[in-house]
C-alpha positions in Angstrom: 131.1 113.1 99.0 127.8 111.6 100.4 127.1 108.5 98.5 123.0 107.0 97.8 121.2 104.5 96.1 118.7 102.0 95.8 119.8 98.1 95.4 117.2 95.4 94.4 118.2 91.8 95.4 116.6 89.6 93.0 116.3 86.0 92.1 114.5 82.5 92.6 112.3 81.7 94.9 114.5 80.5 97.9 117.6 81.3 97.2 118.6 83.0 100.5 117.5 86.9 99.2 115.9 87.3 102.8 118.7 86.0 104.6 121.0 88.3 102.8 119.2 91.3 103.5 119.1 90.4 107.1 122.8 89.6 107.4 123.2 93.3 105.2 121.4 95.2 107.8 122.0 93.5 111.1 118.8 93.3 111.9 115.6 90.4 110.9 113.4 92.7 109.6 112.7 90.1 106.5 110.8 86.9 107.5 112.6 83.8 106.3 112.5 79.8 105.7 113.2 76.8 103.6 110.0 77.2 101.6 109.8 78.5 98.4 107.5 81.6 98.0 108.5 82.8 101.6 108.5 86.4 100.5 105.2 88.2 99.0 105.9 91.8 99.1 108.8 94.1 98.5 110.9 94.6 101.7 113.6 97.5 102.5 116.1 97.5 104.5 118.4 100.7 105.1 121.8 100.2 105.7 123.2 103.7 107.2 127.3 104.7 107.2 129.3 107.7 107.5 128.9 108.9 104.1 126.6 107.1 102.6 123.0 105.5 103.1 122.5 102.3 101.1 118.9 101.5 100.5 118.5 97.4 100.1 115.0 96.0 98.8 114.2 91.9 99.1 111.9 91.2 96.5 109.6 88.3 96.0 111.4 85.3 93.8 111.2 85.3 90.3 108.9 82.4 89.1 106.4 81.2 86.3 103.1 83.0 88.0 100.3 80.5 88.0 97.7 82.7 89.9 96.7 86.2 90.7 98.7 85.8 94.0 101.9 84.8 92.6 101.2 87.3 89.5 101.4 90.4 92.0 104.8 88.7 93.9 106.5 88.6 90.1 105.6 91.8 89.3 106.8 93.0 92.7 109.8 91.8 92.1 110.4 93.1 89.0 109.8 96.8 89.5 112.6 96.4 91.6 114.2 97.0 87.9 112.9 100.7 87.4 113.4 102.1 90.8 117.4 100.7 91.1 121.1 102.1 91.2 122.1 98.6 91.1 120.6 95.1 90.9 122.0 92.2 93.1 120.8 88.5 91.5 121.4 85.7 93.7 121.9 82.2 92.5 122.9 79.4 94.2 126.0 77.5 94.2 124.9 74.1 94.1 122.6 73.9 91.1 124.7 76.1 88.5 122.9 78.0 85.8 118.9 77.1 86.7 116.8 77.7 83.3 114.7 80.4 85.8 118.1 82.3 86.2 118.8 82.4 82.3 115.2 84.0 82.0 115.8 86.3 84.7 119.2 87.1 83.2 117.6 88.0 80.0 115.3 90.0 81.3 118.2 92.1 82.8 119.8 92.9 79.7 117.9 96.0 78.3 117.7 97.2 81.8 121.4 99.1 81.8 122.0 98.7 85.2 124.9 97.5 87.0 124.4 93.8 87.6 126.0 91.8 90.4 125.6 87.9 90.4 125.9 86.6 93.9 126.5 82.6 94.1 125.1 81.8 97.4 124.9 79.0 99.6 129.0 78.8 99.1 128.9 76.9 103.0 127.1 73.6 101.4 129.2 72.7 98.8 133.1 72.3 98.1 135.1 75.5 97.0 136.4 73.5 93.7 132.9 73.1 92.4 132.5 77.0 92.5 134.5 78.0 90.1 132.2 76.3 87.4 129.4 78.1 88.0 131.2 81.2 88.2 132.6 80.6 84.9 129.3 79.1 83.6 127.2 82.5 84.2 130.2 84.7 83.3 129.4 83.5 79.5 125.4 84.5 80.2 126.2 88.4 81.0 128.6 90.9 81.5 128.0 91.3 85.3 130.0 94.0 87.2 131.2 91.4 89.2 130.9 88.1 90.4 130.7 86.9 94.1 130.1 83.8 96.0 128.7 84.2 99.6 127.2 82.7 102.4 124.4 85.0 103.2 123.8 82.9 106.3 127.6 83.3 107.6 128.5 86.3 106.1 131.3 85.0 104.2 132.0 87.3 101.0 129.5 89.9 102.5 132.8 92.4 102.8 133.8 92.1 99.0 129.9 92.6 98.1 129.7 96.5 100.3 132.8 97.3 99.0 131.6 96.1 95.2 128.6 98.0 95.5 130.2 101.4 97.0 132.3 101.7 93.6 128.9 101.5 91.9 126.7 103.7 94.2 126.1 107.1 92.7 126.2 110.2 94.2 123.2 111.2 96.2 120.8 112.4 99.6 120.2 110.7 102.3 117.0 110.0 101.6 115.8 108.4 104.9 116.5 109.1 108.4 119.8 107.7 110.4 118.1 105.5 112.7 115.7 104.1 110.7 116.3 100.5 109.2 113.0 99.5 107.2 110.4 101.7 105.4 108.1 99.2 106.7 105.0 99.9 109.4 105.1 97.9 112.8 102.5 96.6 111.4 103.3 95.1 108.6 106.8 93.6 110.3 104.1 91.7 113.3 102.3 90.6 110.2 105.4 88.9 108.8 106.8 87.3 112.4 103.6 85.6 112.2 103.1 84.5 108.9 106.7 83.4 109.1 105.5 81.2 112.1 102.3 79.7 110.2 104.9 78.3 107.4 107.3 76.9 110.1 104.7 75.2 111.8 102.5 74.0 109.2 102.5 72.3 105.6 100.8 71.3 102.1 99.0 74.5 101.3 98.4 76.1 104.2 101.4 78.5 103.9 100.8 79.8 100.7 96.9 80.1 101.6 97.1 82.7 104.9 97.1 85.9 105.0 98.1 87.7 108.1 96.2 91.3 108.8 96.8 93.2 112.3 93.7 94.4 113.2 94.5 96.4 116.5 97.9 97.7 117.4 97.9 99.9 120.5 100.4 100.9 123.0 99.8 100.4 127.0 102.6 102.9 128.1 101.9 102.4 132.0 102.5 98.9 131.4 105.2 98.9 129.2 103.5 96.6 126.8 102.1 96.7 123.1 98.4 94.8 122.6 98.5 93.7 119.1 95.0 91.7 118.0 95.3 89.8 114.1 93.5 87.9 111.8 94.7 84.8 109.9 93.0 84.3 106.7 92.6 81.4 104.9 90.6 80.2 101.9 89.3 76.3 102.9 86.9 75.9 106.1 89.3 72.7 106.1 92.6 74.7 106.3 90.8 76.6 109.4 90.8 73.3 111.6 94.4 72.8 110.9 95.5 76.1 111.6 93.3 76.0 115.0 94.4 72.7 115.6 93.4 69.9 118.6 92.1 72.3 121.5 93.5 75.3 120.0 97.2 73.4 119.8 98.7 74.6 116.8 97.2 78.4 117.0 99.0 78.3 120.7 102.1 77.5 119.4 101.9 79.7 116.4 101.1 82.8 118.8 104.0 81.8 121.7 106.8 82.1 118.8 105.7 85.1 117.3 105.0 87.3 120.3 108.5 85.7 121.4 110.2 87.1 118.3 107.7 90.5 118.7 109.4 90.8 121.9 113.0 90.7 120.6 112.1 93.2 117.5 109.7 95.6 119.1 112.1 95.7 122.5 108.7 95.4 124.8 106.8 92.8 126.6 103.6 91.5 123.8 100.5 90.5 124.3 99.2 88.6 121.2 95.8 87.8 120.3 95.3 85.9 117.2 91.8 85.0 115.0 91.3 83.0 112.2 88.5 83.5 109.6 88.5 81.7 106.3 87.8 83.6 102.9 87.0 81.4 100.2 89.5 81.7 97.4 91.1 85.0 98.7 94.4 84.1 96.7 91.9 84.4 92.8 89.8 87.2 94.4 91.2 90.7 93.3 89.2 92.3 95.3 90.2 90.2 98.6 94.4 90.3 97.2 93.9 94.6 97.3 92.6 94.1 101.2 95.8 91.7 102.0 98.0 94.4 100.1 99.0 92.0 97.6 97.9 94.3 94.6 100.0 97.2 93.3 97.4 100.0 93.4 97.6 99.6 97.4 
């Protein structure tokens, strides 16, 4: 019996959904950091085993969308609702029942999927303050089970696969064996460097860049890939600060992503990087569909 399905990790904005998803599949093919809002777009990750292929997809955090940008990320994240087996919601230990979880919980009940709650976050706080929370959400909805994790460690990670392959339908394999991400190259250089831009800077410049590869091209004889990409932002202003003294900060922001290429692409990078501002890209529809921030992309 060969076993398939698709399974949507949902929840708040920074709750560890990335980091979970990278622990799942071994691999960082879902950016990640300690700012809200980290993840725009719908990411999957394809766990492969002997008899069965478990299909994983990170989705943006669930919030209260304010503008265009963040409308398309909640949206995103809630289609994850018509194309899953099974929905994974991750809340975290420390805060208890958030009033964004109860709305997201609510929003879960017509759905008739199985539900997992995952408490995460289990390594920052003291093992007799979980049980709370556990009993807290169990009185919210009937989940088909209830686990606390670390999704940075990995502790509880074992109780969640086996959880999920007693709920897994039947099914093909519906991607190929070595593949881990349904994701272009492109897309994943993209996201190394937009991952860099929020390490490195603050305020509004994270959630005002958008990263497009413009050239991505393969020197065989020097065993190297040439990748050229455009930072956009939407202030002349948040152009200096991106650029920085003498080209500082775009230096720095370059170095650690062609590092990270390095590791993920398995091949020496060269990394040319561009920024160009585009005044209010984040309300522009028009501008959001070029990004591929707009569902008809």
């Amino acid at each position: 019996m060969f076993k398939s399905g698709f399974i949507g990790i949902i929840g708040r904005p920074n709750v560890g959904k990335s980091t979970l998803l990278n622990n799942i599949i071994g691999e960082k093919i879902a950016i990640t950091s300690h700012k809200p809002q980290t993840t725009r777009n719908r990411i999957t990750g394809i766990k492969n085993i002997e008899s069965g292929q478990l299909i994983f997809v990170d989705t943006p955090g669930i919030h209260r969308a304010t503008t265009p940008l963040n409308e398309f990320m909640v949206a995103a994240a809630k289609d994850a609702f018509r194309s899953a087996d099974i929905i994974l919601l991750v809340v975290e230990a420390a805060e208890g029942v958030h009033r964004d979880d109860q709305l997201i919980v609510e929003s879960l009940r017509n759905t008739g999927l199985p539900v997992i709650l995952l408490i995460n976050k289990i390594d920052l706080v003291w093992k007799k303050n979980i049980l709370p929370v556990m009993d807290q959400f169990q009185h919210l909805f009937s989940f088909s089970g209830i686990i606390p994790i670390s999704a940075l460690t990995g502790d509880g990670l074992s109780a969640l696969m086996e959880q999920i392959w007693k709920l897994l339908p039947e099914g093909p394999r519906y991607f190929p064996d070595d593949m881990m991400t349904d994701r272009t190259e492109r897309f994943i250089a993209a996201e190394i460097i937009r991952e860099k831009i929020i390490m490195l800077t603050h305020q509004e410049i994270p959630y005002a860049t958008a990263v497009v590869v413009d050239s991505f091209k393969e020197d065989e004889d020097k065993n190297l890939l040439v990748i050229q990409a455009t930072i956009n932002v939407a202030k002349n202003s948040q152009k200096g600060i991106l650029i920085g003294k003498k080209g500082s900060m775009l230096k720095e922001i370059g170095k650690r992503a062609r590092q990270d290429m390095e590791i993920f692409f398995a091949t020496r990078i060269y990394l040319e990087l561009f920024v160009r501002v585009r005044k209010d890209w984040t309300h522009d529809a028009g501008m959001l569909r070029e990004f591929g921030y707009s569902e008809k992309t």
